[in-house]
C-alpha positions as CSV (number, residue, x, y, z in Angstrom):
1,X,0.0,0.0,0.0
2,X,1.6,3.2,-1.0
3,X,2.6,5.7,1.5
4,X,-0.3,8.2,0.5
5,X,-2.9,5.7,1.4
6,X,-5.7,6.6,4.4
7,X,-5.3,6.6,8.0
8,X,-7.4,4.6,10.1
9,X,-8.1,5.6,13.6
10,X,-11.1,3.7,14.2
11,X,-10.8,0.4,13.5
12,X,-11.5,-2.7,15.7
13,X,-10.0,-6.2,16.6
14,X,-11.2,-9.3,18.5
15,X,-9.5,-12.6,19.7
16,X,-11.3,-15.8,20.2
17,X,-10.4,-15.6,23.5
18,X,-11.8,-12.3,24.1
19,X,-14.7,-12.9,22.3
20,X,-15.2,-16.0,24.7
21,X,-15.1,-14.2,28.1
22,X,-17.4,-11.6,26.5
23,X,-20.0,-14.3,26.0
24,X,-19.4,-16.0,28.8
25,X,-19.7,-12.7,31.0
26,X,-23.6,-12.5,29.3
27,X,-22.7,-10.5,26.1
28,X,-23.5,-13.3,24.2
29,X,-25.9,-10.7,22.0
30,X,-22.9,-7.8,21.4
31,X,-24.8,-4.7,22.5
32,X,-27.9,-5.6,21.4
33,X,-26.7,-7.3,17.9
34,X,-27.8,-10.8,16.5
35,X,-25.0,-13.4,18.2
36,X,-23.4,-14.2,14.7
37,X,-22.7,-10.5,14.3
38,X,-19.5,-11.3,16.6
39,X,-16.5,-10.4,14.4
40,X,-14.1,-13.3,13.3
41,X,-10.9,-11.3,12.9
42,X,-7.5,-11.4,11.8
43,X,-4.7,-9.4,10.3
44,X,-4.8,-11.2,7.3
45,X,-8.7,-10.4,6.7
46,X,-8.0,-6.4,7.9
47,X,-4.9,-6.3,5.7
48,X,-7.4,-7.5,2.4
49,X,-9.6,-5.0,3.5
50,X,-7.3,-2.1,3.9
51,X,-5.9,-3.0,0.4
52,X,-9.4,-2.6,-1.2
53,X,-10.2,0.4,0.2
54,X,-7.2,2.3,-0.2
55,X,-5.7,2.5,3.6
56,X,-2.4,2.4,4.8
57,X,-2.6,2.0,8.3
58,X,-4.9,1.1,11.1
59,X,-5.1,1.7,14.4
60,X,-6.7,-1.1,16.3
61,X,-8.7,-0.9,19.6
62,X,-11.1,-3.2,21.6
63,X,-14.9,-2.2,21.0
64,X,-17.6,-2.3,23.6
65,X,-17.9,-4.2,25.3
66,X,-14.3,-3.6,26.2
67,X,-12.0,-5.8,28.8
68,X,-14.6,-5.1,32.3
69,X,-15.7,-8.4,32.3
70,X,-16.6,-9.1,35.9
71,X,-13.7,-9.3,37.7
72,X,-11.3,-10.4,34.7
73,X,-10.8,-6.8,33.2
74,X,-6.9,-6.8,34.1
75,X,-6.5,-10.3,32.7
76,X,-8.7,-9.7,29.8
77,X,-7.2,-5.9,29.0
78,X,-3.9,-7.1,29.1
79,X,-4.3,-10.3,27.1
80,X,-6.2,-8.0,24.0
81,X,-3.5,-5.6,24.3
82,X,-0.9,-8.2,23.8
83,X,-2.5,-9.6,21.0
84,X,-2.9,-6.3,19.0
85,X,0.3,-5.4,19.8
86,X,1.9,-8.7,18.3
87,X,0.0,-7.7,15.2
88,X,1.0,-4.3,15.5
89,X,4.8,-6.0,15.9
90,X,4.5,-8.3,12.7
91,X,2.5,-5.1,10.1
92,X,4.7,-1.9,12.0
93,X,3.9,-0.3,8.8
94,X,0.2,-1.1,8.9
95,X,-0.9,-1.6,12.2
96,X,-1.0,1.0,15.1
97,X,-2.4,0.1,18.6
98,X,-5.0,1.5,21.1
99,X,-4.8,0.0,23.9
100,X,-8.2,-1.0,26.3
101,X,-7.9,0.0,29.7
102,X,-10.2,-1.9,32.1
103,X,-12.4,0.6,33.7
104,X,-13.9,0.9,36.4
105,X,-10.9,-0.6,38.3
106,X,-8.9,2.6,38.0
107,X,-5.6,0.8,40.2
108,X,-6.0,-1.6,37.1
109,X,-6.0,1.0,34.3
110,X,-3.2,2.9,35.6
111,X,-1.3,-0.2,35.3
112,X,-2.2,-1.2,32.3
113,X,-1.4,2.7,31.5
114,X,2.1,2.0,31.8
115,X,2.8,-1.3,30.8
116,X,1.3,-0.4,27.4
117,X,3.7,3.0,27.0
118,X,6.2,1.3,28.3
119,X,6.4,-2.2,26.9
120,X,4.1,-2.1,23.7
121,X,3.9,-0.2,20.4
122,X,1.1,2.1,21.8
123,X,-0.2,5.2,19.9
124,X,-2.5,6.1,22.4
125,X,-5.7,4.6,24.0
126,X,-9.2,3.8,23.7
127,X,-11.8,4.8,26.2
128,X,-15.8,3.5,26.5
129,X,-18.0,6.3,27.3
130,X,-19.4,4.8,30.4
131,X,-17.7,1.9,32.6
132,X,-20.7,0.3,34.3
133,X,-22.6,3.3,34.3
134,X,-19.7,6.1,35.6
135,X,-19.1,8.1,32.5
136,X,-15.2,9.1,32.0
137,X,-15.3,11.9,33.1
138,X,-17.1,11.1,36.7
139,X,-14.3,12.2,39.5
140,X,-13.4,8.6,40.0
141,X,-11.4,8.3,37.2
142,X,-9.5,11.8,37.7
143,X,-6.1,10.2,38.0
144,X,-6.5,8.0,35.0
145,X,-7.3,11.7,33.1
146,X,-4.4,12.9,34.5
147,X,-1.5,9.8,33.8
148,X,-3.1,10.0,29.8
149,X,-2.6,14.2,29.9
150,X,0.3,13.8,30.9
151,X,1.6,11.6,28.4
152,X,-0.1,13.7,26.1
153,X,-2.2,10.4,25.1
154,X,-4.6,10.0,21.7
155,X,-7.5,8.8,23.3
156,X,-10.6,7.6,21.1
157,X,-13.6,7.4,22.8
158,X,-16.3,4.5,21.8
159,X,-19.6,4.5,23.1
160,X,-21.0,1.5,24.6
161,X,-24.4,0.1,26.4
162,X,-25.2,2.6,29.1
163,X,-27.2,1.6,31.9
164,X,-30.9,0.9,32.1
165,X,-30.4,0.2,27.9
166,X,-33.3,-2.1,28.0
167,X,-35.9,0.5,28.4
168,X,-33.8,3.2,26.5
169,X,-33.1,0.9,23.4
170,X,-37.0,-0.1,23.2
171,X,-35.7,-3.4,22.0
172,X,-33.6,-2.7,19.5
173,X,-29.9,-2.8,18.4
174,X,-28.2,-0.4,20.9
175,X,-25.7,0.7,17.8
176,X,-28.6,2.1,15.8
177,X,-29.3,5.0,18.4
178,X,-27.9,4.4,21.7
179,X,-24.7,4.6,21.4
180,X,-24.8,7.9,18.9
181,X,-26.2,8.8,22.5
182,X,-24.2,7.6,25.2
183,X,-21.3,9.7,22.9
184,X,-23.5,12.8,23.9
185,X,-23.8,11.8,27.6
186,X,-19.7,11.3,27.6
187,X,-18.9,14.6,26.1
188,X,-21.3,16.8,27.3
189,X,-20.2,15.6,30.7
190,X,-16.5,16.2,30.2
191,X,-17.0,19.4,28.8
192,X,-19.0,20.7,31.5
193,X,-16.9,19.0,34.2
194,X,-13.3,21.5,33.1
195,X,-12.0,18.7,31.5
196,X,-11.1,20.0,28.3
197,X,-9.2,23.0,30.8
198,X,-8.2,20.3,33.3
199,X,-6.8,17.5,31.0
200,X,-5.2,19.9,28.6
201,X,-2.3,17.1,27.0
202,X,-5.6,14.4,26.4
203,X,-6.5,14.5,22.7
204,X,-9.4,13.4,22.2
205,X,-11.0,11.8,18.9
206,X,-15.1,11.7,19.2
207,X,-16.3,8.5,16.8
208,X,-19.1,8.6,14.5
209,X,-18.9,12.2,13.2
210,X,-19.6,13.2,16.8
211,X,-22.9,11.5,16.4
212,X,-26.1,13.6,18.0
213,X,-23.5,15.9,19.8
214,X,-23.4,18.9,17.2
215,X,-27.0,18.9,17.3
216,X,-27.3,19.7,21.1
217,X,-24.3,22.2,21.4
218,X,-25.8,25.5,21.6
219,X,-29.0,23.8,23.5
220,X,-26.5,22.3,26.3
221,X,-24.7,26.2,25.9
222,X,-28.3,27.5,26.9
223,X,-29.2,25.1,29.8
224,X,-25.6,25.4,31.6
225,X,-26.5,28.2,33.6
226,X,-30.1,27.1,34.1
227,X,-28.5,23.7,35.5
228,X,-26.3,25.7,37.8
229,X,-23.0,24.5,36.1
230,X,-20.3,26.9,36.7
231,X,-19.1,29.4,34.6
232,X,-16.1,28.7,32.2
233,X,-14.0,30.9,30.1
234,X,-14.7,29.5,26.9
235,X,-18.0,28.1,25.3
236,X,-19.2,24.7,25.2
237,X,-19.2,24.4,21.0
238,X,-15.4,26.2,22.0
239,X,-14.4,22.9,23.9
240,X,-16.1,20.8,21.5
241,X,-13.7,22.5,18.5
242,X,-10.6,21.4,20.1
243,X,-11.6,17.8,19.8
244,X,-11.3,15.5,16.5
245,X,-13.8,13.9,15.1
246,X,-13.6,10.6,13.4
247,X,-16.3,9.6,10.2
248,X,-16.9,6.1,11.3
249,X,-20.2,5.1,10.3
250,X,-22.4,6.7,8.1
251,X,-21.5,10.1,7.4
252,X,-23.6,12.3,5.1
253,X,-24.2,15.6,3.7
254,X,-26.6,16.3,7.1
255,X,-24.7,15.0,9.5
256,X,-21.7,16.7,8.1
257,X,-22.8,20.3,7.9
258,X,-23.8,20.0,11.5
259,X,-20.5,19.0,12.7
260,X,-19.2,21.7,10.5
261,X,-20.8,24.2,13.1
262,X,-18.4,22.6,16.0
263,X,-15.2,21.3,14.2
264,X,-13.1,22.2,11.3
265,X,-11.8,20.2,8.7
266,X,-8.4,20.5,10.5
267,X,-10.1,17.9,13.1
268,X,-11.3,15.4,10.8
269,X,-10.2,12.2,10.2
270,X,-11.5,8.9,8.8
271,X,-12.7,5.7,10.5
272,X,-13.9,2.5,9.3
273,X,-15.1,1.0,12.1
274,X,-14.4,-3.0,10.6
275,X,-14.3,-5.4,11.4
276,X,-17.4,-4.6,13.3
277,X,-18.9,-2.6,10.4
278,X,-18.4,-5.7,7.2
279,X,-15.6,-5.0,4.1
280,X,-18.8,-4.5,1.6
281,X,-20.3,-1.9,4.0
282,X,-17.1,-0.3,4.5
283,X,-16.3,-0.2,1.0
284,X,-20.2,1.5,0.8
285,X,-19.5,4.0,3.0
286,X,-16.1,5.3,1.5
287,X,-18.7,6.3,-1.5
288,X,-20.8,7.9,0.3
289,X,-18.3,9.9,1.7
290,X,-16.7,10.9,-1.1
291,X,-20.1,12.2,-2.4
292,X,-20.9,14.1,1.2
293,X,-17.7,15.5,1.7
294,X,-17.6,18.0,-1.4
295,X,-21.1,19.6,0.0
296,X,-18.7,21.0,3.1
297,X,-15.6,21.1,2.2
298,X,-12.7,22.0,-0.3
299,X,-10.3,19.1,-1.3
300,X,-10.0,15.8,-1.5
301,X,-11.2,14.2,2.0
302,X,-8.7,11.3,1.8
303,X,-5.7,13.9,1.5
304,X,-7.3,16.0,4.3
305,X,-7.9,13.0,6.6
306,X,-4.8,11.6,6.4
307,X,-2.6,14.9,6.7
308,X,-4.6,15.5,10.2
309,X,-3.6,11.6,11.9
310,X,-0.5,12.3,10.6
311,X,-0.3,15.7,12.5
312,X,-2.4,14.0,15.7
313,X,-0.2,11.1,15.9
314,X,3.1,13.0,15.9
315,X,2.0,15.1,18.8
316,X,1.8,18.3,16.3
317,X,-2.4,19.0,17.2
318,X,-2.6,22.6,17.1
């Protein structure tokens, strides 16, 4: 794959023996999905993929339901972090690694915090938007904030089931709305909880085009003094600018002018969301892409994309 081909920074991995515990832990139906819609992967089947669709490199990281599975997060964390990075090891010039911390056992994460800066080929980690109903942001995971700002840490965020999803999802597949969702909770929370001012080194990547967020923006704006939040310096759709925004999912010309009014194309960058999200539908959504893209912006997105992870991953994200 030439050097000009797309970056990846939302892209997903599974092991057989992850995908084990998951089930056996009762997530037997993956958020809501059809059993069989449990991914079979393997480097060989991303690296096909990422041929067809023009990508260079991916970054892989541990979906939701992530490594908390009762009380084998550690074991499972570490064990999904070692297999990603083996893969990462064998395809350096096509594999990157985000590794899964298990939250909420914050003793845990900070371990697995260093181990995977220190020992493994780490580009920075993934979060789920809540761990067993405490979103990241809640005060208990203030020192795990503070050991990724100061490394300066990547950190994509993935929603997940949030609690009391039975009633919420009415039934239904929690991707299809939920977790678009559970994204807002997460964010709005940080953002009115300082963290953007209190975590200033963590760089934050918000999946799915940022979902419903853009939409509530100005309405969370209006409600912040209303709810008694305290004052801050800057806005909320000012906080939200200084995040990126992945295009995972199915990005189109609605969806992208709204997250036009909080981001710039300077903070955009392309996910595919396999092997979750199947090679035909990825290959799908790279058209519609290219056919939204040109209604908001100059340029080729691919180009645009591509520069920006290059820029995020080398710590240059001003």
């Amino acid at each position: 794959m030439p050097d000009n081909g797309i970056i990846d920074v939302h892209a997903h991995f599974t092991t057989p023996r992850y995908t084990a515990a998951a089930k056996a832990a009762g997530h037997r139906r993956p958020d809501g999905m059809p059993e069989e819609y449990w991914p079979l992967w393997s480097p060989a089947q991303h690296l096909e993929l990422m041929d067809r669709a023009g990508i260079s490199r991916s970054l892989l990281s541990l979906s939701s339901p992530g490594p908390a599975l009762g009380g084998e997060g550690r074991r499972v964390a570490r064990e999904a972090n070692e297999a990603a990075a083996e893969a990462v090891r064998d395809h350096p010039d096509r594999f990157g690694l985000l590794a899964c911390l298990p939250l909420p056992d914050t003793e845990a994460a900070l371990d697995e915090i260093s181990h995977a800066y220190d020992h493994l080929p780490v580009s920075g980690v993934v979060l789920l938007t809540n761990a067993g109903g405490r979103y990241f942001a809640d005060p208990a995971f203030d020192d795990v904030l503070r050991e990724l700002s100061r490394r300066k840490a990547v950190v994509l965020l993935h929603p997940t089931s949030c609690q009391g999803h039975e009633s919420l999802a009415v039934g239904r597949p929690r991707p299809m709305v939920e977790f678009l969702f559970d994204t807002a909770r997460a964010v709005v929370d940080y953002v009115l909880s300082g963290g953007v001012q209190r975590f200033p080194g963590l760089r934050l990547i918000v999946p799915h085009a940022g979902g419903v967020l853009p939409l509530l923006a100005e309405r969370v704006e209006l409600f912040r003094s209303i709810a008694g939040e305290p004052p801050e310096r800057t806005t909320v759709t000012e906080d939200l600018r200084s995040f990126y925004y992945d295009l995972a999912g199915t990005p189109d010309a609605t969806q992208l002018a709204a997250l036009a009014a909080v981001s710039s194309p300077e903070h955009l960058l392309y996910g595919s969301d396999y092997a979750w999200t199947r090679l035909e539908a990825v290959l799908a959504a790279l058209d519609r892409l290219d056919a939204a893209w040109t209604t908001q912006y100059p340029g080729p997105w691919r180009e645009r994309t591509t520069r920006n992870a290059r820029a995020l991953l080398d710590g240059d994200s001003a």
